[in-house]
C-alpha positions as CSV (number, residue, x, y, z in Angstrom):
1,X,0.0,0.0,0.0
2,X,2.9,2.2,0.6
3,X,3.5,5.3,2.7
4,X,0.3,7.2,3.7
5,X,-1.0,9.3,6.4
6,X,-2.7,9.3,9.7
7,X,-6.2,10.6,8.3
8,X,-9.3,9.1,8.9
9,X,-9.7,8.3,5.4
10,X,-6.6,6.6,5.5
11,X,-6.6,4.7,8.1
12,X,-10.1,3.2,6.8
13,X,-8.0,2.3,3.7
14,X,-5.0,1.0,6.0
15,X,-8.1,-1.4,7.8
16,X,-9.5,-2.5,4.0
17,X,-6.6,-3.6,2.7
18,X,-5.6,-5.7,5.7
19,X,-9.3,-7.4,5.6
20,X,-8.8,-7.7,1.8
21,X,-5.3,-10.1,2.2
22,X,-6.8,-11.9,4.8
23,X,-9.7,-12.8,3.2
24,X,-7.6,-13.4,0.3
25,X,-5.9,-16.1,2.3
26,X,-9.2,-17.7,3.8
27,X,-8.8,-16.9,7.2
28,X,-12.0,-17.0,8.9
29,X,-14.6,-14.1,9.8
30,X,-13.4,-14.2,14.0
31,X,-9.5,-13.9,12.5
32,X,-10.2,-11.3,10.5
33,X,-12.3,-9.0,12.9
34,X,-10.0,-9.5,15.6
35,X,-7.2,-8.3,13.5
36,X,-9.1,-5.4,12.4
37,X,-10.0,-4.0,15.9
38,X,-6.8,-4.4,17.0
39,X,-5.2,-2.6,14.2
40,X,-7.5,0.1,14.1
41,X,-7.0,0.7,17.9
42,X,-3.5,1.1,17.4
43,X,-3.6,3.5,14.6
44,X,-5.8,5.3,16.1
45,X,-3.6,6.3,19.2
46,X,-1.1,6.8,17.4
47,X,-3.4,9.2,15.6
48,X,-4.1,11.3,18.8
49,X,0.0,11.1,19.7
50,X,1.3,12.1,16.4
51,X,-1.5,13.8,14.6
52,X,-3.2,13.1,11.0
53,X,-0.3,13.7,9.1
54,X,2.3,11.1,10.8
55,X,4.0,9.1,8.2
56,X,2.2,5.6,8.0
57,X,3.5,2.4,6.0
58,X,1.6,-1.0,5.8
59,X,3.9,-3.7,4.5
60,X,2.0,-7.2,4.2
61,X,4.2,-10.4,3.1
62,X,3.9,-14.4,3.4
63,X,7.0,-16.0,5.1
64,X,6.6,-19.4,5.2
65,X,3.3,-20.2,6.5
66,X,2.8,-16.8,8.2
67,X,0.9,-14.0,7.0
68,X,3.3,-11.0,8.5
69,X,1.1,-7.3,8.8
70,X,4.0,-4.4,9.6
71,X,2.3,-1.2,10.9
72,X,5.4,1.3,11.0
73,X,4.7,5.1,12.2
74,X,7.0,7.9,12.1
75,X,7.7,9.6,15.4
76,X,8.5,9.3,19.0
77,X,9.5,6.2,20.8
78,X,5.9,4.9,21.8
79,X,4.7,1.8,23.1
80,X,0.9,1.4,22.3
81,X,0.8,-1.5,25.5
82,X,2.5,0.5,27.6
83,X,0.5,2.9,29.4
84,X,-2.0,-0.2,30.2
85,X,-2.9,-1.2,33.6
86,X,-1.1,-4.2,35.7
87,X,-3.6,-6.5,34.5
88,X,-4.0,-5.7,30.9
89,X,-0.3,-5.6,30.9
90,X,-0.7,-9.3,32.4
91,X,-2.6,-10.2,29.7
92,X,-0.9,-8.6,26.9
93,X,2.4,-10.5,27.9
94,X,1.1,-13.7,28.4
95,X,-0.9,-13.1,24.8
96,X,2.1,-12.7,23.1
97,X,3.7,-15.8,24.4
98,X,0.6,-17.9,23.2
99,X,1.4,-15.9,19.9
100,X,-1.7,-14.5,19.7
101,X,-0.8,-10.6,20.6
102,X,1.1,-8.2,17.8
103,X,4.5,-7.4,19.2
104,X,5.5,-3.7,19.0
105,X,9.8,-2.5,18.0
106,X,11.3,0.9,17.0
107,X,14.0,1.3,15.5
108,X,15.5,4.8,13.7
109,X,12.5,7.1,14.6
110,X,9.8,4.1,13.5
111,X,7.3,2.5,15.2
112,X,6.2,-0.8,13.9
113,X,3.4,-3.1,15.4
114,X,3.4,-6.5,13.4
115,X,1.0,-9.1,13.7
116,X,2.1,-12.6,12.6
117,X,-1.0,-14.9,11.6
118,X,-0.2,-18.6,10.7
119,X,-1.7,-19.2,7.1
120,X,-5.1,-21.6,7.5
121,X,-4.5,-24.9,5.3
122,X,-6.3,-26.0,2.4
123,X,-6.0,-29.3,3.3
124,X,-6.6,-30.7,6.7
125,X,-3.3,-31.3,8.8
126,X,-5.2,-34.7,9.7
127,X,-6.5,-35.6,6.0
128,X,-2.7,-35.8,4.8
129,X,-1.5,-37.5,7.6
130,X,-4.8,-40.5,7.1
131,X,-4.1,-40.1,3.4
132,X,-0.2,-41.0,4.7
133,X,-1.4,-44.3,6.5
134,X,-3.4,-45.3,4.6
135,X,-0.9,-45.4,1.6
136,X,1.7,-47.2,4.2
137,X,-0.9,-50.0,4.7
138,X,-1.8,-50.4,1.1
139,X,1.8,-50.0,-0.3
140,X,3.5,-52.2,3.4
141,X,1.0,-55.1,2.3
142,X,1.9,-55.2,-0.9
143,X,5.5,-55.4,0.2
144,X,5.1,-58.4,1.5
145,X,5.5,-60.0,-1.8
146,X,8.9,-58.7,-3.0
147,X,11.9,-60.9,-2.4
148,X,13.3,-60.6,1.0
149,X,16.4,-58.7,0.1
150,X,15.1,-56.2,-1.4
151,X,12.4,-55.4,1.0
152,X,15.4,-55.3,3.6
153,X,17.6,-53.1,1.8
154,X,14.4,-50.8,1.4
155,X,13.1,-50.5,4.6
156,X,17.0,-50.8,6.8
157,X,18.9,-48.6,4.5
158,X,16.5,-46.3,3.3
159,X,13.2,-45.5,5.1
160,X,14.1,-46.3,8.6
161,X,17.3,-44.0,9.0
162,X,14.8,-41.2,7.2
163,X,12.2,-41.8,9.8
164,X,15.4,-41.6,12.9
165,X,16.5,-38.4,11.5
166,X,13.4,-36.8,10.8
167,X,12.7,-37.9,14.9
168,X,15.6,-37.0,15.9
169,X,15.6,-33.7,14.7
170,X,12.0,-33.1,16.1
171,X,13.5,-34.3,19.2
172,X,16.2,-32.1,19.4
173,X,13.8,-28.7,18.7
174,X,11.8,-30.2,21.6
175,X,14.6,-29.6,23.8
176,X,14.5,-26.0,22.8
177,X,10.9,-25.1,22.7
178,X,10.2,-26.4,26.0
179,X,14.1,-24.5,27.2
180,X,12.9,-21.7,25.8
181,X,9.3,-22.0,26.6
182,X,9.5,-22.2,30.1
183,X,11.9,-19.0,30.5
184,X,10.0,-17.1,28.1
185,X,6.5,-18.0,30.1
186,X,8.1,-17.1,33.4
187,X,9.5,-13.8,32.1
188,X,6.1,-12.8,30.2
189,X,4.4,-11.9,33.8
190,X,6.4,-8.8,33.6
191,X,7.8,-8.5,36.9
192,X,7.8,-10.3,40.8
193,X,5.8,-7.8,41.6
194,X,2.5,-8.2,39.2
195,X,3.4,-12.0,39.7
196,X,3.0,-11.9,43.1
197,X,-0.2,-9.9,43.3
198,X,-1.7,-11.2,41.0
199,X,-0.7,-14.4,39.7
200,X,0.2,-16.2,42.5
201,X,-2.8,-17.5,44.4
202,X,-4.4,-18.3,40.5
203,X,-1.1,-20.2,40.0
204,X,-1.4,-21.9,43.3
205,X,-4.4,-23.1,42.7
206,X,-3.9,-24.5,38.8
207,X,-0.4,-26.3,40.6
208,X,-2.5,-27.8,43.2
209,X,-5.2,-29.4,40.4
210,X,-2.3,-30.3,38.2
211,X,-1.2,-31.7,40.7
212,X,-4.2,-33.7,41.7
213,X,-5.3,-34.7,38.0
214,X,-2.1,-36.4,38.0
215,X,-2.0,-38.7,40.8
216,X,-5.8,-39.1,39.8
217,X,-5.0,-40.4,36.5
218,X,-2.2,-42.5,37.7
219,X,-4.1,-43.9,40.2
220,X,-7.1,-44.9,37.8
221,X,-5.0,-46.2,34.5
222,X,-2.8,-48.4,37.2
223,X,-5.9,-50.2,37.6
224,X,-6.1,-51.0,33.4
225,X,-2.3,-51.1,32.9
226,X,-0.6,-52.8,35.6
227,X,2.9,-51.1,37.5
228,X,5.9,-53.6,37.9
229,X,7.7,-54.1,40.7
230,X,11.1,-52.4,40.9
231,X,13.2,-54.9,42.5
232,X,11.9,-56.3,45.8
233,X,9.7,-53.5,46.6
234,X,7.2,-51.4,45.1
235,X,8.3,-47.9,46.6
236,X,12.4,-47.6,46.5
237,X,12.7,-44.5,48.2
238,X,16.6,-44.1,48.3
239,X,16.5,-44.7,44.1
240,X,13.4,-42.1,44.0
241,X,15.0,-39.5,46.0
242,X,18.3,-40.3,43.8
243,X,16.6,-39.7,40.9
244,X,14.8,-36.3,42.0
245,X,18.6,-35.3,43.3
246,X,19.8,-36.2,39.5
247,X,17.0,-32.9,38.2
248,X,19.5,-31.0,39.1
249,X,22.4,-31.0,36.0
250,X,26.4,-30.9,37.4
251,X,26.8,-28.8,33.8
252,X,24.4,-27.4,31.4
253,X,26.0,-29.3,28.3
254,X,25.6,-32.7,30.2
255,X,22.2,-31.8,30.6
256,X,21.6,-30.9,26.7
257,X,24.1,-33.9,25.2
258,X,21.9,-36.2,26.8
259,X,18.4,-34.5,26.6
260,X,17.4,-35.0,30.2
261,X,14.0,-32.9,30.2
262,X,13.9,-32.5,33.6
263,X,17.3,-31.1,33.8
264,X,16.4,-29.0,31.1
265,X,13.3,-27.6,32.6
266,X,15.0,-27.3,36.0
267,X,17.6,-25.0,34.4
268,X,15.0,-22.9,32.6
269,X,13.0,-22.5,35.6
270,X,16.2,-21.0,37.2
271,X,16.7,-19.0,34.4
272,X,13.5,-17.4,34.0
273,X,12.9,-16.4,38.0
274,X,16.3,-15.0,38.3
275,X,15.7,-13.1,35.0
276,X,12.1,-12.0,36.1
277,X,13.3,-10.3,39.5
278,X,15.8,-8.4,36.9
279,X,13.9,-7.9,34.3
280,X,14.6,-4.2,34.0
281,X,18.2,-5.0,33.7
282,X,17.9,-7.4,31.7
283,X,15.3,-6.5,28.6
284,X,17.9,-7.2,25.9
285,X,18.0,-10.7,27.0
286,X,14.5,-10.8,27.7
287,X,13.4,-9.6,24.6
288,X,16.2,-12.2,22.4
289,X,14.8,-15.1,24.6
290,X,11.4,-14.2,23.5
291,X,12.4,-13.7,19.9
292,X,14.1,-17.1,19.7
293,X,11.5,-19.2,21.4
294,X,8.9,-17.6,18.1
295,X,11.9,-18.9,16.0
296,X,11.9,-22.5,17.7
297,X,8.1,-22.5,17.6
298,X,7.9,-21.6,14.0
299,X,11.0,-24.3,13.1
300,X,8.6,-26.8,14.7
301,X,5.5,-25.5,12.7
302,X,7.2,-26.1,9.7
303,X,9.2,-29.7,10.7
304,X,5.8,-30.6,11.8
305,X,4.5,-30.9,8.2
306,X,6.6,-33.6,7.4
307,X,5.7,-35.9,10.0
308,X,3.0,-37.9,7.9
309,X,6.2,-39.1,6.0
310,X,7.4,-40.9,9.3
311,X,3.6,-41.9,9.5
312,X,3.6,-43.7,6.2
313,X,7.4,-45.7,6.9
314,X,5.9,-46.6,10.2
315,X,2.7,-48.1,8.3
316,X,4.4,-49.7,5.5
317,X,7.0,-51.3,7.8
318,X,4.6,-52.9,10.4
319,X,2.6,-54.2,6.9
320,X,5.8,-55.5,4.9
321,X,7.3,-57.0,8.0
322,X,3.8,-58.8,8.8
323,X,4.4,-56.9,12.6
324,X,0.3,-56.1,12.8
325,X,0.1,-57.8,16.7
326,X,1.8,-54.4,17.9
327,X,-1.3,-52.7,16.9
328,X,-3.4,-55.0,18.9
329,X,-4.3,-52.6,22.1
330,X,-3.8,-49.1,19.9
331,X,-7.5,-48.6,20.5
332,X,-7.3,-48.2,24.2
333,X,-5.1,-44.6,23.9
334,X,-8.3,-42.9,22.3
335,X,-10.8,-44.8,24.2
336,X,-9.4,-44.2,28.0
337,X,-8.4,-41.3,27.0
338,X,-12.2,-40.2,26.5
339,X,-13.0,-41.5,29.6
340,X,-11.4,-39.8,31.8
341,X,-11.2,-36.5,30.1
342,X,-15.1,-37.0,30.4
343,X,-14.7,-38.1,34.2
344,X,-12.6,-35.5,35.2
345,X,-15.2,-32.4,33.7
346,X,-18.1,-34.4,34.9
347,X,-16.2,-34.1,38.6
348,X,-15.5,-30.2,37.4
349,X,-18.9,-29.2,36.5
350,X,-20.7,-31.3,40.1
351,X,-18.5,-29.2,41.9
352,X,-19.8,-25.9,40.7
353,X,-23.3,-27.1,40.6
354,X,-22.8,-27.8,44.1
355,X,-21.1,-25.0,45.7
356,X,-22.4,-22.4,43.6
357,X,-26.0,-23.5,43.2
358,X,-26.4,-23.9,39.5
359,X,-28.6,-26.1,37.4
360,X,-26.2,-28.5,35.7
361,X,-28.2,-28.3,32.4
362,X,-27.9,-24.4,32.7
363,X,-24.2,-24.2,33.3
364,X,-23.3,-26.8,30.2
365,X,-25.2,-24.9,28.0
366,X,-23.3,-22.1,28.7
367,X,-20.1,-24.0,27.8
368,X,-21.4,-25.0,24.4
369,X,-20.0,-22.3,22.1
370,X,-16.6,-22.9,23.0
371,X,-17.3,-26.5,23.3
372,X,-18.2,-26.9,19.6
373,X,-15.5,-24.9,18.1
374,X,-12.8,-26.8,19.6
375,X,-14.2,-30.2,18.8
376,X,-14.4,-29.2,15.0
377,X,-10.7,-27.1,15.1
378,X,-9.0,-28.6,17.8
379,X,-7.9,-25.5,18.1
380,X,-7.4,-23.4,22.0
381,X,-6.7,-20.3,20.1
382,X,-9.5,-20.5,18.0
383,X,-11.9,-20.6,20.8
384,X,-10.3,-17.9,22.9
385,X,-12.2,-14.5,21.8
386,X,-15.5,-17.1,22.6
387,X,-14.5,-18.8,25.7
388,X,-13.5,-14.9,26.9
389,X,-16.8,-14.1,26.1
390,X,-18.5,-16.6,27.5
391,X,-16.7,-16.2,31.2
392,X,-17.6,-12.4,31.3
393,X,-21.2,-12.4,30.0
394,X,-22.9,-15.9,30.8
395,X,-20.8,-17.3,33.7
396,X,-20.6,-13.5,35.6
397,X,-16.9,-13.6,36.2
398,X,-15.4,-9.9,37.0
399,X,-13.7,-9.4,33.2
400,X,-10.0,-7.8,35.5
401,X,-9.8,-11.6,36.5
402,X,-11.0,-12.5,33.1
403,X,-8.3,-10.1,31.3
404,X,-5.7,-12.2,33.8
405,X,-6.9,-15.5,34.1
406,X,-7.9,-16.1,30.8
407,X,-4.9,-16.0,29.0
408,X,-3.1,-17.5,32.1
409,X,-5.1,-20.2,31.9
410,X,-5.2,-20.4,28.4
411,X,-1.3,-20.9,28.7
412,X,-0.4,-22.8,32.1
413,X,-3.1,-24.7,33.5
414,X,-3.3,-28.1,30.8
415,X,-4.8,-30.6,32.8
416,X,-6.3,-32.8,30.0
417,X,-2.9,-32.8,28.4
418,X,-1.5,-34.6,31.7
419,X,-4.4,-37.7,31.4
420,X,-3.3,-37.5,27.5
421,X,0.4,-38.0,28.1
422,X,0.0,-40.4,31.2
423,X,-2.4,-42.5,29.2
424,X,-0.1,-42.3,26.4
425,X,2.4,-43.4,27.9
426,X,1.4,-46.5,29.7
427,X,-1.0,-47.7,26.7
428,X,1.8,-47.7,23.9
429,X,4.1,-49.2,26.5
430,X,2.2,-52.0,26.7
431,X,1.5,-52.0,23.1
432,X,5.6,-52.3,22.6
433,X,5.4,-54.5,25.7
434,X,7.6,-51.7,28.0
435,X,7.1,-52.7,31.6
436,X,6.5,-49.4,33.4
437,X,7.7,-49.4,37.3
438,X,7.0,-47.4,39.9
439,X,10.2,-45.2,39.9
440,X,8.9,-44.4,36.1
441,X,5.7,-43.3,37.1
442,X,7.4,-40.9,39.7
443,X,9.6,-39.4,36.5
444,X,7.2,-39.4,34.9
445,X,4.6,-37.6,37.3
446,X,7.1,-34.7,37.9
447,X,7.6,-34.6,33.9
448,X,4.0,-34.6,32.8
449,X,3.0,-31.5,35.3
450,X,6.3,-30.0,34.1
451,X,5.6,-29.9,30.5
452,X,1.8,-29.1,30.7
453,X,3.1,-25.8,32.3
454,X,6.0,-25.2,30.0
455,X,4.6,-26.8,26.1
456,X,3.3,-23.9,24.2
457,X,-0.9,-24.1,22.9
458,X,1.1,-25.2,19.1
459,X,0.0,-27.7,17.0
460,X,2.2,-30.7,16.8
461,X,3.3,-29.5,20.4
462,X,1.7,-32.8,21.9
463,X,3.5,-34.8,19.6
464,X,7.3,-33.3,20.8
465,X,6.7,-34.1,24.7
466,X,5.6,-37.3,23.7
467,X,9.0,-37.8,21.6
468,X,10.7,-36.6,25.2
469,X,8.2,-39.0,27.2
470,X,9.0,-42.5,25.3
471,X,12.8,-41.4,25.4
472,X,12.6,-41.1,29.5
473,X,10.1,-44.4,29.6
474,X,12.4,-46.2,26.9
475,X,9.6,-46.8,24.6
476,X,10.5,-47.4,21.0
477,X,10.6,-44.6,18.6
478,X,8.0,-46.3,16.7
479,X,5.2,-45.7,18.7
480,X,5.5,-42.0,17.9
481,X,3.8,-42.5,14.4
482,X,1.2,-44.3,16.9
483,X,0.5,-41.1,18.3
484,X,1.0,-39.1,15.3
485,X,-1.8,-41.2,13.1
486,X,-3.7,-40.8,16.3
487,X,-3.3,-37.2,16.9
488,X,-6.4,-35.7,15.3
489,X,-9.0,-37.6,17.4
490,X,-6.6,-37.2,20.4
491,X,-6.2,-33.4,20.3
492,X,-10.3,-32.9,19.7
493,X,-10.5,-35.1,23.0
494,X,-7.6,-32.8,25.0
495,X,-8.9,-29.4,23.5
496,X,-12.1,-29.4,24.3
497,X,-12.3,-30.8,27.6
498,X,-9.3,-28.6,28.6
499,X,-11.2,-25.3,27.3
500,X,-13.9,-26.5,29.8
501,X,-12.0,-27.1,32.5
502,X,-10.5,-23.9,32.2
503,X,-13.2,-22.0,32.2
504,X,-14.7,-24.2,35.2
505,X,-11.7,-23.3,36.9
506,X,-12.0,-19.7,36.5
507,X,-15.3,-19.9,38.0
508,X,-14.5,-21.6,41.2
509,X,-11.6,-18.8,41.3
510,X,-14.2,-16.1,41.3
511,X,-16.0,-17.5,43.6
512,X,-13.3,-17.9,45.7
513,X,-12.1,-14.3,45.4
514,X,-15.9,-13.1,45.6
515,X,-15.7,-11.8,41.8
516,X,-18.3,-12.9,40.9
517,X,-22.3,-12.5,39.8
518,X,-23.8,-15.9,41.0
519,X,-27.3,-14.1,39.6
520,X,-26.1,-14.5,35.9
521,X,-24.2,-17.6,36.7
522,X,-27.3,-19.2,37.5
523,X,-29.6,-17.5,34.9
């Protein structure tokens, strides 16, 4: 569009144009308004700081699978999010770390705002990646009948090493995004001080049901998926409190080298509080950290798209090498994993009926809108403009502890994605017959509450903590494609309830802080 001014007229051209691309690119109606508020806000202020005739540029180009909107304004150093309150600023921050908030620079006398929208897909994510297994079946079976040497030299030399490096490398970024993750989460509250007014009792309280949903589902699937014995006892205390010793790394390469999450984490962690009580000292560092986990996110994005290739060598090798009995008890993943997804936001909602006084009928109705849109895009983000909605107008909460716990929520408090990792874990280990004891399920407790507060809302996230989780529980490699081919029915399951349970959650922390209106609660 070029350079232009600050004039009504313009900026209603500025706003046109954006809709115009993004329509261009088939983002949806909810996309594009949002885009077009926010960008109209923000020239707009800048309109009262600068005046009509500011120099104005709108520069809008693909990258990738991004759609990238620059809005650079001449003038003044000026931070539109600056002059916000504590808990808009709250919000804003932890926005940006779930990508969904523009992120504002200024550089030689220019302000620029850019918003960086992932291009939608014409083809399903989970259409290419059936279309994938389906082909490995077809093609695996028909394998079968070529002479022994050549079906060993194809699948030895050429498709599995493909399939390890193709793992490995999504391994090795998984390292990094949750690294980077976890500082960049802890330093997007914005300093000790908001955190400890504000965030810390919401924090305290999605810890202590993290906390519980995990020994609860451990609890329920050792009753389906028996736990070995270690040794000659069940609980090994001096080897548990050993391996909770061994979180701490003696150097941070050891800890990379051998891609210890917990180590990893534990170092982050440490990272992130020390650099949160500096954070004024330290916004260079802040700002690069933040900058490089969007890099290792978007690396991710993009590595993600070829993981139906490691679904269709998976495929074709169970099928040429006549291996089908490892599928026999694949069906138990999505089926338990229902189940207690279901139980736990049955257990949810009867708590709030309860204590609050609703009609059970009235208060799931409530959580329908968000309820369909992220069973049909499996998809956090896509509900979050809705579910926001829906907590300040139909379930009464104050919209300050909206504006906070919202996004918060939205980024920390994953309780559906602990029952879908412990699940996971224990029904493809017995799929690949992997005897899980009880000093595993400890590791793997700490781990599953670690990453549910540290694995960004990204698609194909789910898939990188389970590479980390069958690493730590020394479950084949080949039970990732598992997942993978699983994944769409999976993430409907572990979307949706967790949108629920979030905003259950936010209404029992209302309640709790008495903010909110029980009279349109219940009506």
């Amino acid at each position: 569009m070029g350079v232009c001014n600050l004039k009504n007229e313009s900026i209603d051209n500025i706003i046109f144009e954006i809709i115009k691309v993004l329509k261009g690119y088939s983002f949806d109606s909810r996309t594009v308004n949002e885009i077009r508020i926010a960008a109209e806000e923000i020239l707009l202020k800048y309109q009262e700081l600068f005046g009509v005739d500011a120099n104005t540029e709108i520069k809008i180009e693909k990258r990738f699978s991004h759609i990238n909107i620059n809005l650079s304004i001449t003038g003044e150093r000026c931070d539109p999010f600056s002059d916000v309150s504590e808990e808009d600023l709250l919000f804003h921050n932890t926005m940006e770390n779930i990508g969904y908030a523009p992120l504002w620079t200024y550089k030689k006398g220019v302000n620029t705002v850019a918003f960086s929208l992932k291009k939608p897909q014409k083809i399903a994510p989970w259409i290419v990646t059936l279309f994938a297994a389906l082909m490995g079946t077809v093609l695996g079976y028909a394998a079968q009948f070529l002479p022994s040497s050549i079906k060993s030299t194809l699948i030895d030399t050429v498709l599995s090493p493909l399939s390890s490096a193709i793992m490995g490398l999504l391994g090795t970024m998984a390292v990094l995004m949750i690294f980077l993750s976890v500082i960049s989460g802890i330093c997007g509250m914005g300093d000790m001080a908001t955190f400890n007014r504000i965030g810390k009792k919401m924090l305290g309280r999605f810890m202590l049901f993290l906390i519980i949903i995990t020994i609860g589902s451990i609890i329920g699937i050792s009753f389906i998926f028996p736990i070995t014995a270690s040794g000659n006892s069940k609980f090994d205390f001096a080897s548990i409190w050993k391996m909770l010793l061994q979180i701490i790394p003696d150097n941070i390469i050891e800890a990379f080298s051998t891609g210890n999450t917990l180590q990893i984490i534990f170092l982050a962690s440490l990272i992130g509080i020390v650099a949160l009580s500096l954070i004024k000292k330290m916004n260079a560092l802040t700002e690069w950290t933040l900058q490089l986990n969007a890099l290792v996110q978007s690396l991710i994005e993009i590595l993600i798209k070829v993981l139906p290739v490691v679904v269709f060598i998976s495929m074709f090798t169970l099928l040429a090498k006549n291996d089908i009995k490892n599928l026999k008890s694949i069906y138990k993943f999505p089926l338990f994993h229902l189940l207690f997804c279901a139980v736990w936001v049955l257990i949810l909602l009867l708590k709030i009926c309860i204590m609050q006084k609703v009609k059970f009928t009235v208060l799931f109705k409530k959580l329908i809108p968000t309820l369909i849109i992220t069973l049909s895009t499996a998809s956090s983000p896509a509900s979050f403009t809705t579910s926001v909605e829906i907590c300040n107008k139909k379930l009464g909460i104050d919209k300050k502890l909206v504006n906070v716990g919202a996004p918060l929520s939205h980024a920390l408090y994953r309780p559906t994605a602990i029952i879908e990792h412990i699940v996971g874990v224990f029904c493809l280990a017995e799929v690949f017959n992997v005897e899980i004891t009880w000093s595993t399920v400890i590791t793997l407790g700490i781990t599953v509450i670690i990453l549910s507060l540290a694995t960004p809302a990204l698609p194909g996230a789910a898939i990188s903590c389970f590479a980390l989780l069958f690493t730590q529980c020394s479950i084949p490699s080949a039970a990732l494609s598992l997942i993978i081919a699983l994944d769409p029915i999976i993430d409907r399951i572990t979307t949706s309830s967790m949108v629920m349970s979030q905003q259950l959650e936010l209404v029992g922390l209302a309640a709790s802080l008495d903010r909110i209106d029980k009279d349109v609660l219940r009506r």
